[in-house]
N, C-alpha and C positions, 0 to 999 in steps of 0.2 A: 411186679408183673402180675398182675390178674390172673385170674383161674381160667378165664376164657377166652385168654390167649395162648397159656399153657395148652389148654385143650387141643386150640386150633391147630396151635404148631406140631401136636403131637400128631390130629386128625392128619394133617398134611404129610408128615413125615411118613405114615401109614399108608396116605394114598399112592405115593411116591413109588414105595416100595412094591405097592399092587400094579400098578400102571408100567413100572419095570418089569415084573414078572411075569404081567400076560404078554407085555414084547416080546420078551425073549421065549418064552411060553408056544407064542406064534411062531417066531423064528425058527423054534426049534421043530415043528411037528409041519411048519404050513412051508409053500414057494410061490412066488409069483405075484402077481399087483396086490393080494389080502395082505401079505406079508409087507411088503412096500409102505401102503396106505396106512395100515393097521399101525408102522413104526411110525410112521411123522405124527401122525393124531395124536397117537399115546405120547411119542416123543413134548408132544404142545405141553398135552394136558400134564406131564412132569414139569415141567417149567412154570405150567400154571400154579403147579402147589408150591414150587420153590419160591415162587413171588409171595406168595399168601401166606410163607413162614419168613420171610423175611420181614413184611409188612403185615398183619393180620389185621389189624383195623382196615385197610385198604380195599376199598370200593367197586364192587366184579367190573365195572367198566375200564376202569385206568388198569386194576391187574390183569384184565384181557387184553387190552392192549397192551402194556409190557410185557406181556409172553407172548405174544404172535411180533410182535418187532424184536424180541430180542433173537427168537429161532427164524427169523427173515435175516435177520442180521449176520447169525453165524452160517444160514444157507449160502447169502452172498459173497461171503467170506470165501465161501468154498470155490472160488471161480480165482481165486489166488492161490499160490503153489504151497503157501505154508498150513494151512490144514491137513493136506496129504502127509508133506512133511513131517509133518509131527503125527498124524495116524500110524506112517508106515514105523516110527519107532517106540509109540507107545497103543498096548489095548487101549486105556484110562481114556485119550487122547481120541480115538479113534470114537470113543464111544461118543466124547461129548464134542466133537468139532465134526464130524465125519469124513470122509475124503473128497469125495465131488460132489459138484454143484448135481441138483435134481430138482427142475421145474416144477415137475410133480408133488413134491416135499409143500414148497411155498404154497399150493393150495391145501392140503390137507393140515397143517397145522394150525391155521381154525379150527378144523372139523373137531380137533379134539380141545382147543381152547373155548370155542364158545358152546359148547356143553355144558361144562364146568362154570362159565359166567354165568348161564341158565338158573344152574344148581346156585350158586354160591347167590342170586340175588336173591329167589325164593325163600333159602332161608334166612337172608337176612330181611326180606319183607316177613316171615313168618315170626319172626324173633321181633321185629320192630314192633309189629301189632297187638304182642303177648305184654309188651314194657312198656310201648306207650299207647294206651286205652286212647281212644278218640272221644274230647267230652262232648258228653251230651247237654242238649238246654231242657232246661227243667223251667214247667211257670208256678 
């Protein structure tokens, strides 16, 4: 394993941890739509870095899309009785399935995934340009 995959996964592991903290950060201090909105984005953007340490060679487009379908995926879930289920007898559970379906959820988890594809292309155009020099013609 490379040094700049170590890194990444570590970067991710880190951002994770940030992106939960101001969750619950908000949770605990805010009420109402900040709170709401502020959980599904962050919500995204965790799931965006859990793809990017799973895969860190993996290309901001396909990992944005795998983290906005996969929290599509477990929102719509949420419109079946076994996410509640499993919320009302685990925290663990509650955190990562939630209990009901929210409309509102499905749009905002973009708002916190493609930020993060934003970021994660920049540096990898800024990283690409530093490794591979564009030649020049010389007469």
């Amino acid at each position: 394993m490379s040094l700049a995959v170590r890194w990444t996964r570590l970067l991710m592991v880190v951002s994770a941890a940030g992106f939960a903290g101001a969750a619950y950060a908000i949770r605990a201090t805010m009420d109402g739509p900040i709170e709401q909105y502020s959980g599904a984005a962050l919500s995204g953007a965790i799931v965006y870095t859990i793809v990017i340490f799973i895969s860190p060679l993996i290309s901001p487009l396909p990992a944005g899309s795998a983290a906005i379908a996969y929290c599509w995926f477990i929102e719509f879930a949420q419109l079946t009785p076994v996410p509640a289920a499993l919320s009302q007898r685990s925290w663990l559970a509650r955190q990562l399935l939630g209990a009901q379906f929210d409309l509102i959820d499905v749009a905002w988890y973009p708002v916190g995934v493609i930020s993060l594809v934003a970021a994660h292309w920049l540096v990898r155009a800024r990283t690409h340009s530093r490794t591979d020099p564009t030649p020049t013609l010389t007469s």
